[in-house]
N, C-alpha and C positions, 0 to 999 in steps of 0.2 A: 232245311237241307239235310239229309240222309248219307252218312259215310259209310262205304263198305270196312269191315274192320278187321273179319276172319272168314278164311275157307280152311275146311279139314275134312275129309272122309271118313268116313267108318261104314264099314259091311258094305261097301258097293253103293253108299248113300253120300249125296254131296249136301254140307252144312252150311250155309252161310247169314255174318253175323253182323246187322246194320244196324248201325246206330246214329240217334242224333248228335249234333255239334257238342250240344251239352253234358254227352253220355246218359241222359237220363229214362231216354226214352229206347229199346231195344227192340230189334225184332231177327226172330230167327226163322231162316227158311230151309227145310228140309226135303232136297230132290231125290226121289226113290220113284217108286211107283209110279208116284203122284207128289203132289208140290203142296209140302206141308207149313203152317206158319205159327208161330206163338210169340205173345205179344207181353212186352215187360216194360214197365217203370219204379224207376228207383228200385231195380234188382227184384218188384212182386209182379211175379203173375196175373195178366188182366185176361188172357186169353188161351186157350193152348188146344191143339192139334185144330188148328181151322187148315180149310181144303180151299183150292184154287185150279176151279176149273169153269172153263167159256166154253159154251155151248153156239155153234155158227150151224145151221141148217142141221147137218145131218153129222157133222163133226164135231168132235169132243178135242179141246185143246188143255191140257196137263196131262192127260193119262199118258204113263210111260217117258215123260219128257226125258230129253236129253239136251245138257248145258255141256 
């Protein structure tokens, strides 16, 4: 299970910061443009600036989102 823990802005960007039960496992997602993610345990970096976007026919789903 995945708790949400923080939201905060900066520059017109929305932050949000979920973590596991156990705190060990983090993930941050960054709304701007596009819907950014990077990925932490025990506080290191496994992952950082991954993209999040679905492709359905002829439509692009993240680009530009709004939360």
């Amino acid at each position: 299970m995945v708790s949400v823990c923080n939201l905060f802005c900066v520059y017109g960007q929305k932050v949000y910061n979920l973590t596991s039960p156990d705190d060990r496992i983090r993930v941050e997602l960054t709304v701007s443009d596009g819907i950014y993610y990077d990925i932490f345990c025990d506080d290191r970096l496994l992952m950082d600036d991954g993209a999040l976007q679905l492709k359905i026919g002829n439509d692009v789903l993240g680009l530009n989102p709004r939360v």
